[in-house]
C-alpha positions in Angstrom: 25.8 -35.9 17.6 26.6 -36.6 14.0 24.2 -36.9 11.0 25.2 -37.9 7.5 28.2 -36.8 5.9 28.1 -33.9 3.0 29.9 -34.5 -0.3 31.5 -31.6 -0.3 34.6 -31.4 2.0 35.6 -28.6 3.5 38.8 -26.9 4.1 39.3 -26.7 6.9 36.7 -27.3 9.7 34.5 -24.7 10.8 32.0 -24.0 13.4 28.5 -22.5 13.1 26.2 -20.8 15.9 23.3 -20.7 14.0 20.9 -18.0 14.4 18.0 -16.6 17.4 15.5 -19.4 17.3 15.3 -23.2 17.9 19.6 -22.4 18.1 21.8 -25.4 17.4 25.3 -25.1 16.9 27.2 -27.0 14.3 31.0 -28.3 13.3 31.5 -29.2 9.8 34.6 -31.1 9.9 37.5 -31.3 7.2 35.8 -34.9 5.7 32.3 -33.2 5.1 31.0 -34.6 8.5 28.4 -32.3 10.5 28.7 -33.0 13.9 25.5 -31.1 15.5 25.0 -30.0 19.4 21.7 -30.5 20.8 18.7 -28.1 20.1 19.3 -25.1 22.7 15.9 -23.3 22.0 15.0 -19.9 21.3 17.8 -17.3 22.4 15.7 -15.2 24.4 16.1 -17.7 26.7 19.0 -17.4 29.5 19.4 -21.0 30.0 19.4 -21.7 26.4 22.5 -19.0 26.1 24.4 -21.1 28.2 23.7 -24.5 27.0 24.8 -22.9 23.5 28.0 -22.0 24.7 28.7 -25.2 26.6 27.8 -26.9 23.6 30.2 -24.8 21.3 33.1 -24.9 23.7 32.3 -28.9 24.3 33.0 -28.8 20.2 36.0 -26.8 19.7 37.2 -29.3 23.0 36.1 -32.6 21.8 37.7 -31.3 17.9 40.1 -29.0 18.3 39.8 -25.5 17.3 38.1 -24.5 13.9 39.4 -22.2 11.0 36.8 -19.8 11.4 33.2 -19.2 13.3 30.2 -18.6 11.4 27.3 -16.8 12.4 24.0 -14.4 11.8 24.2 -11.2 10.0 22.1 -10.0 13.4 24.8 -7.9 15.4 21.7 -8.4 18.6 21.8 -12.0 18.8 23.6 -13.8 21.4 24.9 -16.6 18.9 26.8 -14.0 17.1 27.8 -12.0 20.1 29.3 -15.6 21.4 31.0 -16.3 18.1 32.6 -12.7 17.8 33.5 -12.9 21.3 35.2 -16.6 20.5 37.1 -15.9 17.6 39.1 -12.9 19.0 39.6 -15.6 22.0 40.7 -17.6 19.7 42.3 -15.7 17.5 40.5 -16.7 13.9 37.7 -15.0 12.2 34.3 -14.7 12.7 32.5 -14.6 9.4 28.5 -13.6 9.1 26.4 -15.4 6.8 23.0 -14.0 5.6 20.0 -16.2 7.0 18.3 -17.3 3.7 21.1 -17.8 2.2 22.3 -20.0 5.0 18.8 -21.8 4.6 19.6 -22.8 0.9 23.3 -23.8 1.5 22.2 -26.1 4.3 19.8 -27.8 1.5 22.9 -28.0 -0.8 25.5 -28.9 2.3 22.9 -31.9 3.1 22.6 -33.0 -0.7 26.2 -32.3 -1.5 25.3 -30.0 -4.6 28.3 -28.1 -6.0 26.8 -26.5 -8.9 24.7 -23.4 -8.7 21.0 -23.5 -8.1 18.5 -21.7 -7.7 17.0 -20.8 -4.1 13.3 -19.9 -2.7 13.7 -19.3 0.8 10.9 -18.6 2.9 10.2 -18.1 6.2 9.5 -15.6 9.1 12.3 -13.0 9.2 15.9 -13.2 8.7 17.9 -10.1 8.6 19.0 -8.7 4.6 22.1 -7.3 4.2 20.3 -3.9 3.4 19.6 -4.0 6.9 16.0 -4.9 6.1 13.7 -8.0 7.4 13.9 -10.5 4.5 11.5 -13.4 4.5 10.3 -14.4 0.9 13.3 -14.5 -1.2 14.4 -15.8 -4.8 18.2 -16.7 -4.0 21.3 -17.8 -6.8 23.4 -19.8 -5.1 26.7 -21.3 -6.0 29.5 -22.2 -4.2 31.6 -19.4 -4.7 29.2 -16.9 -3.8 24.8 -15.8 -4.2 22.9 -13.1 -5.5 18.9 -12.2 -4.5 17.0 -12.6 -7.6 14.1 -10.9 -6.2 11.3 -11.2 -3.0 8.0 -11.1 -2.1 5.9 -8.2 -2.4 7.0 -6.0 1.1 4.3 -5.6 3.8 4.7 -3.0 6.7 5.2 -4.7 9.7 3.2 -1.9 12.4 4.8 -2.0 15.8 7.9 -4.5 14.7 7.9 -7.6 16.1 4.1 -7.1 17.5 3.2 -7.4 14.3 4.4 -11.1 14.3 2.2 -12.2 17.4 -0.7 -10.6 16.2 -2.2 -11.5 12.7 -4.9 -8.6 13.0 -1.8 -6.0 12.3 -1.0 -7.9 9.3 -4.4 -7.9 7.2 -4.7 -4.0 8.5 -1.0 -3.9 6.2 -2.4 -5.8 3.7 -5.1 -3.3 3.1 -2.7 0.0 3.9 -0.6 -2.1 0.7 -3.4 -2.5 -1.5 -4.4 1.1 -1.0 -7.4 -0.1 1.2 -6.5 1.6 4.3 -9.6 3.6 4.8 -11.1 -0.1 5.2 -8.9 -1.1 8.3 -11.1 0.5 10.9 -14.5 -0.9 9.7 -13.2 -4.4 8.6 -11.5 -4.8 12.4 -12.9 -2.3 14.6 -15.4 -5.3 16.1 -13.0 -7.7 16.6 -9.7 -5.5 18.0 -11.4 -2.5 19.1 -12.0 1.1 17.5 -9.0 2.4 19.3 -6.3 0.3 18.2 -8.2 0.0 14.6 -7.8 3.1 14.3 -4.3 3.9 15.9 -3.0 1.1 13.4 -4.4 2.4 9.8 -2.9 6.3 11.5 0.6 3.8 12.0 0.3 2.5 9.1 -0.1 5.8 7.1 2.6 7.4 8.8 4.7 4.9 8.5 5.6 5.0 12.2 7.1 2.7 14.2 6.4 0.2 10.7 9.5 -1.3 9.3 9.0 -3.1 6.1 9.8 -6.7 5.9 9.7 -9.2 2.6 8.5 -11.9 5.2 6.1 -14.8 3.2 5.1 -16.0 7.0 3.7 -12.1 7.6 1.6 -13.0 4.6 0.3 -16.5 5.4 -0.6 -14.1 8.7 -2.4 -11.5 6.4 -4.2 -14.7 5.0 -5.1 -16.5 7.8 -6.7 -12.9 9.6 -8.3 -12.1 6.5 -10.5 -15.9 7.2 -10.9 -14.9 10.5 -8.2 -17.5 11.9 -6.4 -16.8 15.1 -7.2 -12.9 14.4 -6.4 -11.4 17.7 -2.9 -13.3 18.9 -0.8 -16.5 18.2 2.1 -18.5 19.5 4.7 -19.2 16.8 3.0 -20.0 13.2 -0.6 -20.5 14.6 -2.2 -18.7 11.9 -0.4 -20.5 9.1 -0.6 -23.3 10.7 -4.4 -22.8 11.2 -4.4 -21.8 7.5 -2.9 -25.0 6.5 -5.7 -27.1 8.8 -8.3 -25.5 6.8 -7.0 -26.2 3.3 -6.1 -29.0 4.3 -10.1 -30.0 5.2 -10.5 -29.1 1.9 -8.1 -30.7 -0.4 -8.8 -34.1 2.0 -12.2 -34.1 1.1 -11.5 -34.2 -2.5 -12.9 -31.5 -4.2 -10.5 -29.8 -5.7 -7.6 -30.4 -8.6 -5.4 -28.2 -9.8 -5.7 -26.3 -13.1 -4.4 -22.9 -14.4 -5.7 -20.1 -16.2 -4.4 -16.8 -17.4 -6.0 -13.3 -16.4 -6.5 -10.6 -18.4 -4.0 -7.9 -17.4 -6.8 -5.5 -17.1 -8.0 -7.5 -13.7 -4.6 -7.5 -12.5 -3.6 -5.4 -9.4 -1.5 -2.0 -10.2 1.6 -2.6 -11.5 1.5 -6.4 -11.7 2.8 -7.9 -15.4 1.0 -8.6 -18.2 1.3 -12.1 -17.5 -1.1 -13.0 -14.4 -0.7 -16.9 -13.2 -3.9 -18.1 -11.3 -4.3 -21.2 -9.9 -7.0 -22.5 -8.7 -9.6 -25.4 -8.6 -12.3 -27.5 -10.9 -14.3 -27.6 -7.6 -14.5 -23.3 -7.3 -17.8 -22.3 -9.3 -17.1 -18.7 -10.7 -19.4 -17.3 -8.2 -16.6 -18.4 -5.5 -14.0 -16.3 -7.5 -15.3 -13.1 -7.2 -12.4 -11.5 -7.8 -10.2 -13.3 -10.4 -6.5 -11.8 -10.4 -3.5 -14.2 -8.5 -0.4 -13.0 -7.6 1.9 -11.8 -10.3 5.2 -11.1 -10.7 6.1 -7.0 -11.2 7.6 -6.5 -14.8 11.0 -6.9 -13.8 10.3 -10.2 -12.3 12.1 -9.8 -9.1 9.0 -8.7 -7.0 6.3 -10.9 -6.5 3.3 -9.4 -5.3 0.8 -11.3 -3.3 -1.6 -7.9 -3.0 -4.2 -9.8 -5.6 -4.4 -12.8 -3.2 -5.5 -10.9 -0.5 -8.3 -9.2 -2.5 -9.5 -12.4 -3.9 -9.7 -13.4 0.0 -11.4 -10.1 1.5 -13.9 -10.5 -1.5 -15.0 -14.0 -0.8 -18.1 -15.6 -0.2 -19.3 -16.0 3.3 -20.6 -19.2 4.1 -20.3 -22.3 6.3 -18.2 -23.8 4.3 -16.0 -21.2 2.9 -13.3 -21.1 4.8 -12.0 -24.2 3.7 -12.6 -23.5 -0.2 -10.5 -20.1 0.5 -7.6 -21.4 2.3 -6.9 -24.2 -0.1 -7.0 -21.6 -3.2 -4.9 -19.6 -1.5 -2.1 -22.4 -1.0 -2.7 -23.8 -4.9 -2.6 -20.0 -6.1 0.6 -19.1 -4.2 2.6 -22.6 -4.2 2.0 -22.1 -8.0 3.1 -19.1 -8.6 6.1 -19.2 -6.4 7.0 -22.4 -8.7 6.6 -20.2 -11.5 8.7 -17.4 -10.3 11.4 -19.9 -9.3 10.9 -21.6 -13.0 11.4 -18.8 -15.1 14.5 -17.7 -12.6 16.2 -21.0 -13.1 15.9 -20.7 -17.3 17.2 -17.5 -17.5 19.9 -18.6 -14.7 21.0 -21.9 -16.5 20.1 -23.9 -13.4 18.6 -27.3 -13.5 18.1 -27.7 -9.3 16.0 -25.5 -7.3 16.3 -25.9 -3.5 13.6 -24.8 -0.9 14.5 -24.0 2.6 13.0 -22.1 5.5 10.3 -22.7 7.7 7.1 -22.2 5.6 7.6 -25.3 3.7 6.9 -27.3 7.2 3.8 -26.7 5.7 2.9 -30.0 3.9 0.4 -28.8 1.0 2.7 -25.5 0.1 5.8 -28.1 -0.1 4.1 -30.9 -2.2 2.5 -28.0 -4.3 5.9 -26.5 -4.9 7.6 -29.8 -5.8 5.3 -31.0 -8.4 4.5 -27.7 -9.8 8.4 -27.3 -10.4 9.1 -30.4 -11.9 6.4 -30.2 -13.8 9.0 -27.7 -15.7 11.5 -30.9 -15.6 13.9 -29.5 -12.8 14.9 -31.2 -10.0 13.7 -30.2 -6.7 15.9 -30.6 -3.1 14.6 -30.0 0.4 16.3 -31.0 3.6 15.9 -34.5 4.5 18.4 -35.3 7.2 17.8 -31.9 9.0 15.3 -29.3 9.6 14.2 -27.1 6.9 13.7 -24.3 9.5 16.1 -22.3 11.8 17.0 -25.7 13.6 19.1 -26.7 10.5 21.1 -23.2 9.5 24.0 -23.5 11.0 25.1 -26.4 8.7 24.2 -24.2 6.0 26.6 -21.0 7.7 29.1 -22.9 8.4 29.0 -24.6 4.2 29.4 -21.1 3.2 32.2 -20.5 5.3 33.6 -23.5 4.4 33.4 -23.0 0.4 34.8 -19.0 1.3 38.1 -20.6 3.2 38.7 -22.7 0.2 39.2 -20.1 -2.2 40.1 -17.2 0.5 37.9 -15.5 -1.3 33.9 -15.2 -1.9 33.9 -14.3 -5.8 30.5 -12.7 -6.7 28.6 -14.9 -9.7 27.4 -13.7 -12.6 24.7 -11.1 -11.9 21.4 -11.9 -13.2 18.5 -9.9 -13.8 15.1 -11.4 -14.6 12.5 -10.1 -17.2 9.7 -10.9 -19.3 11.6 -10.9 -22.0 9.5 -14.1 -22.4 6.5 -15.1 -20.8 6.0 -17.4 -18.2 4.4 -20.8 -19.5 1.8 -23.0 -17.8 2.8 -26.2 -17.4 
């Protein structure tokens, strides 16, 4: 099928296989035109391996063959087994594209943007190119090439991709990051059992079996587990998604607004700036705050550590009622800090356009957060509109990079950037 036309022209048309879940493949023709197969599904799926071949080989039939395949930087997946397997059939290269920063160029593919912005990219996991899960990221983008500003604060991930179905693993990370880990048995001992309470924080010290991942949807995890929400297991995004419901309850009822403070640096988790952005609301009395620190960037800017929201959360009241207050602090405090972060990257980038891709902003309240908080610093703000903002719409951002590379045979890096608090971050 086709959906609406970029305004930037490729080339020479190229096809895209996207990436492991919710696959679509995608052609983006010489005239900017995106002509899209249907949604095959997650690729763990047999039958969805199959449809996406069909599909692909129903495009390169329908359109002739393309300069080049893109695909995932992930050497496991089937979608980039099929396109490397394609291309030597074909005899034309097979180009990987890094999964965030396929998530941003779809935004600027879909908005036909040609100069660069700035990216914040979150979602689950992608693979980095330091052969790391990425998940949280600051991104430079421009045509010609992209740079990683910086990412969320990393969080073990104990037992791999367990970790992702069970939010439980994530707060015990949480603590283990914050230095807490002699609190993982007794806070989740009840709930999970002793044993595996136990053999986690040993995991966890160990570092066994725990690759470390940037992911901002392992956090929302941490969050959601921390309130007690879908602690034990979950189906794709149930925590955040639980998360969201509750702050949602909160915001709906109208008792909060958004205002900002500053925090003494004193307050301020270990090695966090000077500069500590907290956002909260008129409705939280000071007795709901028991422990005022946000997140803050790290002093070179290019870290932002969430370890202070998860203390603030731990430390909260209990009550009826709480859970609600908690979860919609948590989404003002991180949407606005995250704006922040993307903010002072854009000034000292020259950038007037941030984009926002990834799955986590299918979450209403972080996305409208985001928005206005950013241009509330006067920049403009783009999102996907035409396609999905989560895995559903990367190929049309893989096969835009590949696109702008075959145009210049060449992907030239962009000026490096490296961000500082040279000057502080103001609060709009």
């Amino acid at each position: 099928m086709s959906r609406p036309a970029t305004a930037l022209p490729a080339a020479r048309p190229v096809l895209a296989v996207g990436a492991w879940l919710k696959n679509t493949a995608c052609l983006l023709g010489a005239d900017g035109a995106a002509q899209w197969s249907a949604v095959h599904g997650d690729l763990r799926d047999a039958q969805a391996c199959c449809a996406l071949e069909a599909s692909v080989r129903e495009l390169i039939s329908r359109h002739g063959p393309p300069a080049a395949i893109a695909h995932d930087l992930h050497p496991d997946f089937y979608s980039t087994q099929l396109a490397l397997h394609l291309a030597d059939e074909l005899q034309i290269p097979a180009i990987g594209v890094q999964h965030h920063h396929a998530h941003i160029a779809a935004v600027m593919a879909e908005h036909g943007v040609s100069e660069p912005v700035i990216g914040l990219s979150l979602d689950g996991v992608g693979l980095g190119t330091d052969g790391t899960a990425w998940g949280g990221e600051l991104l430079h983008v421009a045509p010609g090439g992209w740079q990683r500003l910086g990412h969320l604060w990393p969080l073990l991930l104990p037992g791999g991709d367990a970790a992702a179905r069970q939010p439980w693993r994530m707060l015990a990370s949480a603590l283990h990051a914050m230095g807490r880990s002699a609190e993982i048995a007794p806070r989740l001992s009840d709930a999970v059992g002793a044993g595996p309470a136990r053999t986690i924080a040993r995991m966890l010290d160990a570092r066994l079996n725990c690759p470390s991942g940037t992911s901002a949807g392992r956090w929302f995890d941490a969050a959601a587990a921390a309130l007690g929400l879908h602690l034990l297991e979950q189906a794709e995004a149930e925590a955040a998604i639980a998360l969201e419901q509750q702050a949602a309850r909160w915001l709906d009822a109208g008792k909060s607004g958004a205002s900002e403070q500053k925090t003494p640096a004193a307050q301020a988790a270990p090695g966090t700036a000077a500069i500590v952005l907290i956002a909260t609301a008129q409705a939280f009395p000071p007795a709901a705050m028991p422990c005022a620190t946000a997140c803050a960037p790290a002093a070179d800017a290019s870290v932002l550590d969430l370890r202070p929201l998860l203390a603030t959360l731990l430390a909260w009241p209990p009550g009826p009622d709480q859970a609600p207050a908690a979860a919609a602090w948590f989404h003002l405090t991180l949407a606005h800090a995250l704006a922040d972060w993307a903010a002072h990257a854009a000034r000292q980038a020259g950038c007037r356009t941030v984009c926002l891709g990834g799955g986590c902003f299918f979450n209403a309240i972080l996305t409208r957060e985001v928005i206005a908080r950013l241009q509330s610093h006067g920049l403009r703000v783009l999102r996907p509109q035409a396609t999905s903002c989560g895995d559903a719409g990367l190929a049309l951002g893989q096969a835009w990079v590949v696109a702008q590379r075959l145009k210049t045979q060449a992907a030239p890096a962009i000026p490096p950037i490296s961000l500082s608090f040279s000057e502080s971050l103001p609060c709009a």
